[in-house]
PyMOL commands that place a pseudoatom at each C-alpha (Angstrom):
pseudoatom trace, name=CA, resn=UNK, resi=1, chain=A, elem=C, hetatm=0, pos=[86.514, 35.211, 164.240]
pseudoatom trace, name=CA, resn=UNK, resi=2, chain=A, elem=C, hetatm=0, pos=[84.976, 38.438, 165.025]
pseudoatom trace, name=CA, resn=UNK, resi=3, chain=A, elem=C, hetatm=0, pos=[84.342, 39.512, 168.596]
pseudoatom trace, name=CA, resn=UNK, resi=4, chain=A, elem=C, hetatm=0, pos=[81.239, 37.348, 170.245]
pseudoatom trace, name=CA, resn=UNK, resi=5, chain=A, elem=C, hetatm=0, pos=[79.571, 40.073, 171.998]
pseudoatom trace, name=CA, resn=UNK, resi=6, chain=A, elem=C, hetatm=0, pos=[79.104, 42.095, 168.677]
pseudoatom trace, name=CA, resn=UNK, resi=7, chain=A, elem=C, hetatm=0, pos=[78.635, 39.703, 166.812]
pseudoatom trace, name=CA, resn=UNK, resi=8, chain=A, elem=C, hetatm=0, pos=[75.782, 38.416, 169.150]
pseudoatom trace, name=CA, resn=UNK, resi=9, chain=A, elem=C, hetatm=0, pos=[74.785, 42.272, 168.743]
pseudoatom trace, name=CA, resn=UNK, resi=10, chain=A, elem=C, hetatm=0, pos=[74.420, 42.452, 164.957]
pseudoatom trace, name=CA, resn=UNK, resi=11, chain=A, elem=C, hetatm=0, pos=[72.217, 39.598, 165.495]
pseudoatom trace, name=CA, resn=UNK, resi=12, chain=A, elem=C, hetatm=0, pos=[70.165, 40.981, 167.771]
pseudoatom trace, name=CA, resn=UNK, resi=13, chain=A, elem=C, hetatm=0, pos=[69.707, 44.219, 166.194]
pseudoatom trace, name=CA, resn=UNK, resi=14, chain=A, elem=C, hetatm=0, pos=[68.675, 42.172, 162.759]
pseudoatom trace, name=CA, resn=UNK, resi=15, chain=A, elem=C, hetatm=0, pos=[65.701, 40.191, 164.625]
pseudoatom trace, name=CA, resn=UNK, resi=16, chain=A, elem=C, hetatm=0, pos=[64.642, 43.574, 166.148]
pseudoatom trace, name=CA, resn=UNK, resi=17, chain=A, elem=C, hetatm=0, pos=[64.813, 45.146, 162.997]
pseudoatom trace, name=CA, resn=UNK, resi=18, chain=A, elem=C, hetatm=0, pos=[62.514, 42.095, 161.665]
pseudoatom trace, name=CA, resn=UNK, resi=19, chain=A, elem=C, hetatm=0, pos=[60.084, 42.539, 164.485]
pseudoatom trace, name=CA, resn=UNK, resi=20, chain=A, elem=C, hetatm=0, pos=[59.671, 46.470, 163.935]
pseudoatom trace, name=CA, resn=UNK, resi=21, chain=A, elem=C, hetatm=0, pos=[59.434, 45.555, 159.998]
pseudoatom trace, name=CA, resn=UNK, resi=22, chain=A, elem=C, hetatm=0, pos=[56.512, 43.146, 161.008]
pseudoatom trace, name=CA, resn=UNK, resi=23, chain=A, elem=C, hetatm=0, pos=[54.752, 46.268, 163.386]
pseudoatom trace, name=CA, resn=UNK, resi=24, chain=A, elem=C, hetatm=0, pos=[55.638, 44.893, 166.417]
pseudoatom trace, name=CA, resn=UNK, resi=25, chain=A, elem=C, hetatm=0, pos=[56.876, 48.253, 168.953]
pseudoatom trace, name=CA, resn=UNK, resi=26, chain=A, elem=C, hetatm=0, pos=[60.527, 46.786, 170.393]
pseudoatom trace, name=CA, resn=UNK, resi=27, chain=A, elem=C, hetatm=0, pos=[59.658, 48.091, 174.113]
pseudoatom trace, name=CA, resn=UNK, resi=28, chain=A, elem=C, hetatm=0, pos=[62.959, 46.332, 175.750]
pseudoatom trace, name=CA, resn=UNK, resi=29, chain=A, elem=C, hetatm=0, pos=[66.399, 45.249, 174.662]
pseudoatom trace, name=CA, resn=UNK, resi=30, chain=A, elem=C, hetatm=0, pos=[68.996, 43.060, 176.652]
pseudoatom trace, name=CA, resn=UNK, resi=31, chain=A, elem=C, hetatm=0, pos=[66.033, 43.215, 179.505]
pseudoatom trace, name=CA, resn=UNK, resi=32, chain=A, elem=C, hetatm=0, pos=[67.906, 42.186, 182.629]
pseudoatom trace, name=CA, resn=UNK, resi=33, chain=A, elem=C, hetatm=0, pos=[66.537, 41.732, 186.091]
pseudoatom trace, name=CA, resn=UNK, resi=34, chain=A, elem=C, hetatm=0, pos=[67.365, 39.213, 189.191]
pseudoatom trace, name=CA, resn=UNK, resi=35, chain=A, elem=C, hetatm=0, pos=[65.451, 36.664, 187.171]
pseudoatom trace, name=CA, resn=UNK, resi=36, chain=A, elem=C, hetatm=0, pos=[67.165, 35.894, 184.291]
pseudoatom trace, name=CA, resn=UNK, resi=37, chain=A, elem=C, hetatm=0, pos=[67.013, 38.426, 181.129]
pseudoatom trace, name=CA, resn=UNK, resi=38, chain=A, elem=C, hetatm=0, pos=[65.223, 38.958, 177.437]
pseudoatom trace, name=CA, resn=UNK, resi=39, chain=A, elem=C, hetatm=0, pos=[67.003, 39.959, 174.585]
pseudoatom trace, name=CA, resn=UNK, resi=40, chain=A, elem=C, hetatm=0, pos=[64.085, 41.412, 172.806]
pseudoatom trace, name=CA, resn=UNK, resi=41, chain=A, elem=C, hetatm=0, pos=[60.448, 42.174, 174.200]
pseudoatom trace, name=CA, resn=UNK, resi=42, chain=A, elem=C, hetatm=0, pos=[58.084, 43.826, 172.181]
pseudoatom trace, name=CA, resn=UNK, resi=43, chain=A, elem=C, hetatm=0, pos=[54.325, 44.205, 171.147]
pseudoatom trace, name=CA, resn=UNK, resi=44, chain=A, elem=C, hetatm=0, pos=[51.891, 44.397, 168.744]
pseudoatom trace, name=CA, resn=UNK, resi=45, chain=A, elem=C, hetatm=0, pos=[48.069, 44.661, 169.149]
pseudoatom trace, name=CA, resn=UNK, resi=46, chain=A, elem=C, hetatm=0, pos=[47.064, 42.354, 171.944]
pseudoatom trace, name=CA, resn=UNK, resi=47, chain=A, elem=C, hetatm=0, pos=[50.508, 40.078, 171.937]
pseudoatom trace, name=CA, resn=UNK, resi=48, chain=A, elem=C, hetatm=0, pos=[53.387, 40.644, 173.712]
pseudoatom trace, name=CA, resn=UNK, resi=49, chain=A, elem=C, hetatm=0, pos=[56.726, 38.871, 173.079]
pseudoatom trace, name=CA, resn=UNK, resi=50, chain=A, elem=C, hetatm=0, pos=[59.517, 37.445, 174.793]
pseudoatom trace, name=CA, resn=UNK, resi=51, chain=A, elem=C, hetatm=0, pos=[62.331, 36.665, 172.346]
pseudoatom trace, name=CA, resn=UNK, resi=52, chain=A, elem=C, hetatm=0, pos=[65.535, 34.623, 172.782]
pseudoatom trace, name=CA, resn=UNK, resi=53, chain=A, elem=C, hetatm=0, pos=[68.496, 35.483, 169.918]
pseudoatom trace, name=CA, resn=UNK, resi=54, chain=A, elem=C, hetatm=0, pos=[71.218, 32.961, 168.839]
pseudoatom trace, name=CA, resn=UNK, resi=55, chain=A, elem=C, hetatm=0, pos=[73.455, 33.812, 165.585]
pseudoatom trace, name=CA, resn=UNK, resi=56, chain=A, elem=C, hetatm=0, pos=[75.714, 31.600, 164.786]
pseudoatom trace, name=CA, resn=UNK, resi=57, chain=A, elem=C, hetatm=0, pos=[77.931, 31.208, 162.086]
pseudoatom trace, name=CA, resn=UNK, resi=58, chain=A, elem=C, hetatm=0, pos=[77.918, 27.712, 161.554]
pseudoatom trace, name=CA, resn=UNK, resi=59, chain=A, elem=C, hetatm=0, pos=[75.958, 24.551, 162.387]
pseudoatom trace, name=CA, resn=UNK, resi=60, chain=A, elem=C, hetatm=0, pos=[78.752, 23.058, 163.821]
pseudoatom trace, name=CA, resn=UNK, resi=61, chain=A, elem=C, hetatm=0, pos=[77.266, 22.584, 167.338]
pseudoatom trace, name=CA, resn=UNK, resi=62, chain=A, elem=C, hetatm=0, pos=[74.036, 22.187, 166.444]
pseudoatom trace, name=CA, resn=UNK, resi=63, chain=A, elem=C, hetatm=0, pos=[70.810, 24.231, 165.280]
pseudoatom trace, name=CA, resn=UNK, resi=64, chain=A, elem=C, hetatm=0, pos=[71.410, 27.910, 167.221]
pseudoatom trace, name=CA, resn=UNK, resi=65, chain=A, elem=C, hetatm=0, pos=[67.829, 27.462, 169.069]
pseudoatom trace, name=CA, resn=UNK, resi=66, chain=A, elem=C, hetatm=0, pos=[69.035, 23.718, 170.375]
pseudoatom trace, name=CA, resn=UNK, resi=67, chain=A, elem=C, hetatm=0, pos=[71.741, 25.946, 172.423]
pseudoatom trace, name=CA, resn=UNK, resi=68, chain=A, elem=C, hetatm=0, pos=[68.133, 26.974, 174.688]
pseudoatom trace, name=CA, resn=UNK, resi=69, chain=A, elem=C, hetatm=0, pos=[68.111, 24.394, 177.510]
pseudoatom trace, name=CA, resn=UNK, resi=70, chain=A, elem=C, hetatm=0, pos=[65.500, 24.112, 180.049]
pseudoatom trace, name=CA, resn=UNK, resi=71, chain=A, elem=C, hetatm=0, pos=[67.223, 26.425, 182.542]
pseudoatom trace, name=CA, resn=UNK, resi=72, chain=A, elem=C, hetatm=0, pos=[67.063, 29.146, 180.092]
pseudoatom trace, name=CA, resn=UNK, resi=73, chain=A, elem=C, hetatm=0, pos=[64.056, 28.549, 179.169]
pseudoatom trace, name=CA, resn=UNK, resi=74, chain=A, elem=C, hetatm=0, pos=[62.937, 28.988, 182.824]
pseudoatom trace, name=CA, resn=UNK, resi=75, chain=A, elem=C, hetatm=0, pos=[64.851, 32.256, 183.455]
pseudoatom trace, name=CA, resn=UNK, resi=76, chain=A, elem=C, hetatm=0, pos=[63.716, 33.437, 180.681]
pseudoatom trace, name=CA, resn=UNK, resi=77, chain=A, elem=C, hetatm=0, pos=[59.839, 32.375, 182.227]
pseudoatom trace, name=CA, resn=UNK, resi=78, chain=A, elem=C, hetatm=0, pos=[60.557, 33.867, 185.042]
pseudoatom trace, name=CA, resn=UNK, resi=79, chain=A, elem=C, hetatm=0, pos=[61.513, 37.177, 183.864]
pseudoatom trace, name=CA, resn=UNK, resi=80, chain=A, elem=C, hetatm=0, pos=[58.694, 37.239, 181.690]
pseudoatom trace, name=CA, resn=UNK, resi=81, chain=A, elem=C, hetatm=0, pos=[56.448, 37.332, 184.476]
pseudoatom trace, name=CA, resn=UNK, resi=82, chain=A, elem=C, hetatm=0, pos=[58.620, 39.823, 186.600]
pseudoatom trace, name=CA, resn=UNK, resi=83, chain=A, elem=C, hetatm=0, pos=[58.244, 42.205, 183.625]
pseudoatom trace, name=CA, resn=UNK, resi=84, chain=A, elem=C, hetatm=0, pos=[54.313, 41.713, 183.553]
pseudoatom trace, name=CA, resn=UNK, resi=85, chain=A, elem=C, hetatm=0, pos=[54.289, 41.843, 187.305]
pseudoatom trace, name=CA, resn=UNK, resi=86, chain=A, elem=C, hetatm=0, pos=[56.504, 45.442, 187.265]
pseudoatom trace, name=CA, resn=UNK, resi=87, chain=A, elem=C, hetatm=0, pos=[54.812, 46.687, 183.970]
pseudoatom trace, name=CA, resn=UNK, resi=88, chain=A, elem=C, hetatm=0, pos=[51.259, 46.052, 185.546]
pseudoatom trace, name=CA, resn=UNK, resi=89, chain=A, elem=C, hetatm=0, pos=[50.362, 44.275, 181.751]
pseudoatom trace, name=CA, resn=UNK, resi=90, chain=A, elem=C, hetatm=0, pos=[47.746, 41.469, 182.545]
pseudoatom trace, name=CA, resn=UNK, resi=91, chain=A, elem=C, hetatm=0, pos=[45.257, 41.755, 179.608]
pseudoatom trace, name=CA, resn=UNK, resi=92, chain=A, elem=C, hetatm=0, pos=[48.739, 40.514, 176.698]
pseudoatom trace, name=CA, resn=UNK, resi=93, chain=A, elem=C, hetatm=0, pos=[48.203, 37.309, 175.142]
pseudoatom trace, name=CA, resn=UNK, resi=94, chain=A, elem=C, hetatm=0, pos=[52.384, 36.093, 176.250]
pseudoatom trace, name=CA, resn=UNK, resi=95, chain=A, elem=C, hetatm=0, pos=[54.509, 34.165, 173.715]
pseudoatom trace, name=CA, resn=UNK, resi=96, chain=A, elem=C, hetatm=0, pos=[58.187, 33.219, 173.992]
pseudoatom trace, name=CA, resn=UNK, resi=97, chain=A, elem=C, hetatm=0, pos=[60.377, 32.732, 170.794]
pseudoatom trace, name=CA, resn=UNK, resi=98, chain=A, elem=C, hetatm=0, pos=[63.531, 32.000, 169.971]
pseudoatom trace, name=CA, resn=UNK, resi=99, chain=A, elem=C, hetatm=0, pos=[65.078, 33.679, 166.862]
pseudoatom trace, name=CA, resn=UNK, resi=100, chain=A, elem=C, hetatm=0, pos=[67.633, 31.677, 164.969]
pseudoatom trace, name=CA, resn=UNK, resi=101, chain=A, elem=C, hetatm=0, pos=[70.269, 33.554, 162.910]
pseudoatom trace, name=CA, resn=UNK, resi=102, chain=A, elem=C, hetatm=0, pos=[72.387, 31.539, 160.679]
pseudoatom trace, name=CA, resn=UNK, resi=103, chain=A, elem=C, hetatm=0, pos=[75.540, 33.672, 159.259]
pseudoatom trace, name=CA, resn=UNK, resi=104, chain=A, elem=C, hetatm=0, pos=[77.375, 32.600, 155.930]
pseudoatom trace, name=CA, resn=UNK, resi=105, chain=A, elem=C, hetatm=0, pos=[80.192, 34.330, 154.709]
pseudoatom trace, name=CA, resn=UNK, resi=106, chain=A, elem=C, hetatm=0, pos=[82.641, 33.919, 151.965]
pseudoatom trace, name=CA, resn=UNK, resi=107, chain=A, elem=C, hetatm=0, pos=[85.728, 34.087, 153.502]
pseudoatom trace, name=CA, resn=UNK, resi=108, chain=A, elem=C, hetatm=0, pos=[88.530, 34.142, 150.298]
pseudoatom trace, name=CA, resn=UNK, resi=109, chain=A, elem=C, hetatm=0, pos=[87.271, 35.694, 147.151]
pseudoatom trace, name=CA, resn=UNK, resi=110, chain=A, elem=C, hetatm=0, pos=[90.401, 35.123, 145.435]
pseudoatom trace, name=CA, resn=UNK, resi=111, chain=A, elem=C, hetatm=0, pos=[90.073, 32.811, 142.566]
for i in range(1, 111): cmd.bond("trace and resi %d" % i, "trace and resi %d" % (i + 1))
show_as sticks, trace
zoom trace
């Protein structure tokens, strides 16, 4: 099992990676603030987004995203509109997402 904080890392550097492949500009990672926190926020154009990670390596508890309850989804509201607030951004269309990463590995390649 490898260690949960880097493997929560890897995953978060992947959907970052995906965002900058897509043109979005990453402009905050592991965003933390008396709020709550954002693991990714970046932009493109006129959108600015507010992204939730999960990897997992299994679906043994569930869908990664189904691990976002309502209180997280509320902190992660709320710091959304502390960053706006601080930031001075008011013309952004907002959008929150949550990124799912599902793992699979081959774990004995003997035959």
């Amino acid at each position: 099992m490898p260690d949960r904080r880097k493997f929560g890392a890897l995953g978060e550097q992947f959907a970052a990676d995906l965002f900058s492949e897509e043109g979005y500009r990453i402009l905050e990672r592991n965003f933390r603030c008396r709020m709550g926190e954002a693991d990714i926020i970046c932009a493109k154009n006129n959108e600015i987004i507010f992204a939730e990670v999960k990897t997992r390596m299994s679906l043994t508890m569930g869908r990664p995203a189904e691990s976002v309850n309502s209180v997280k989804k509320r902190h992660l509201k709320n710091t959304a509109a502390y960053y706006l607030q601080q930031n001075q951004i008011h013309d952004k269309n907002v959008s929150f997402q949550v990124i799912e990463i599902l793992v699979n590995q081959i774990r004995d390649l003997s035959f």
